[in-house]
C-alpha positions in Angstrom: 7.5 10.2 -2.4 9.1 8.5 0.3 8.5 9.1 3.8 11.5 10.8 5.0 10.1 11.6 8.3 8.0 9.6 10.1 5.5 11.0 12.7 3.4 9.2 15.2 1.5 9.9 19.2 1.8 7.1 22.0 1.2 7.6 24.7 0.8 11.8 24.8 4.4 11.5 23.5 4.9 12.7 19.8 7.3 10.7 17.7 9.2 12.4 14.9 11.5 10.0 13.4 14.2 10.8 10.3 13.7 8.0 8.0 16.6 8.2 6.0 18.8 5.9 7.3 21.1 5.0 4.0 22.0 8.1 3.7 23.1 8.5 7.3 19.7 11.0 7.9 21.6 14.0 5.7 19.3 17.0 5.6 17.9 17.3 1.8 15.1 20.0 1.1 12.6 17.3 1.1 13.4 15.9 4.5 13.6 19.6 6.0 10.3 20.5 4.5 9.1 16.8 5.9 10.2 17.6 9.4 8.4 21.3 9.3 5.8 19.4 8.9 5.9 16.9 11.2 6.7 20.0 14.0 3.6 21.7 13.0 1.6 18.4 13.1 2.9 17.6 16.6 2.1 21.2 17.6 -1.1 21.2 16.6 -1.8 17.7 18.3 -3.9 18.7 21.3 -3.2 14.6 22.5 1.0 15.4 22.5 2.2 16.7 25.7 5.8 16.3 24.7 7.6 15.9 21.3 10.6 13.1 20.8 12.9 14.0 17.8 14.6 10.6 16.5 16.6 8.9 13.9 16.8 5.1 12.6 19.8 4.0 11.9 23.4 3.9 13.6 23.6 7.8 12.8 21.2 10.3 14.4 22.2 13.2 11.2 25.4 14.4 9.1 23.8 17.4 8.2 23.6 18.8 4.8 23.6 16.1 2.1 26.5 17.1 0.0 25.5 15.1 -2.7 22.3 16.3 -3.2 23.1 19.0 -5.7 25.8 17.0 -7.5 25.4 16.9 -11.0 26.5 13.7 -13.0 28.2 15.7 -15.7 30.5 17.3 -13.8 30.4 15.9 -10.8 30.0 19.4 -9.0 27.8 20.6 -6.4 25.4 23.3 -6.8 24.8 24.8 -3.8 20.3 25.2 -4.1 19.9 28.9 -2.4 16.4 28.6 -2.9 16.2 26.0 -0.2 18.9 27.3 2.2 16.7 29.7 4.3 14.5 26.4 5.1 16.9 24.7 7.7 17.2 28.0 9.7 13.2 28.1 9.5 12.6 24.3 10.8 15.6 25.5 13.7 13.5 28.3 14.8 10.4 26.1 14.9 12.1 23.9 16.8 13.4 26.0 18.8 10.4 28.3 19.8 8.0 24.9 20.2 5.2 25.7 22.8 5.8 21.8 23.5 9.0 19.8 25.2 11.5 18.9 22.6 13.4 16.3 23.4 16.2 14.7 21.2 17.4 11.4 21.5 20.3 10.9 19.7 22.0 7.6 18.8 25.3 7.9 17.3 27.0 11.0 15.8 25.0 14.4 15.2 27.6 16.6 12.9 26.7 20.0 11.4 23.4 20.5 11.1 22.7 17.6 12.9 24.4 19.2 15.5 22.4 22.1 15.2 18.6 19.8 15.1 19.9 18.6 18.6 20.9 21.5 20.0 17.6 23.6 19.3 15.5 20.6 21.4 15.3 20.7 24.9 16.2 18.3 26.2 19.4 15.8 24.4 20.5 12.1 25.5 
């Protein structure tokens, strides 16, 4: 699987980088379930002091990836429930981090991209 989100420490400062640049970093369940992760890795990091949330790309997030759920046949989208409570989850984490979050956004942050800045602490 590829790495979707990419986490690193330099420096006491945790990185937490969205690697999905071709797709503009839209949220899928595998990316959201790949930044839980990376939270809970950074919390648990006694060397991180403060936690940087990032993109590559031109575009920090678009949110949801529409196109996820599209099926080829009839080139409809179905919506996965199953997955829907995760984004609020990974917001909360986020949001209730014992740690700095800080969100350094490049480019535009729509939806729930929006929201993943909006939780962190600190935004530029």
């Amino acid at each position: 699987m590829m790495e979707l989100v990419e986490y690193y420490n330099q420096n006491q400062v945790g990185y937490i980088t969205l690697n999905r640049p071709a797709r503009q970093n839209a949220l899928n369940p595998d990316l959201v379930q790949q930044l839980k992760a990376a939270f809970t890795q950074a919390e648990a990091d006694a060397a991180c002091k403060v936690i940087v949330l990032k993109a590559k790309g031109e575009v920090f997030c678009v949110g949801a990836d529409l196109h996820d759920g599209q099926t080829a046949d009839t080139n409809a989208i179905t919506p996965d429930y199953d997955n829907a409570s995760q984004l609020p989850a990974l917001l909360q984490q986020i949001y209730t981090s014992k740690k700095v979050v800080i969100a350094q956004v490049q480019g535009p942050a729509i939806s729930d991209g929006g929201a993943l800045a909006a939780v962190c602490d600190l935004v530029f």
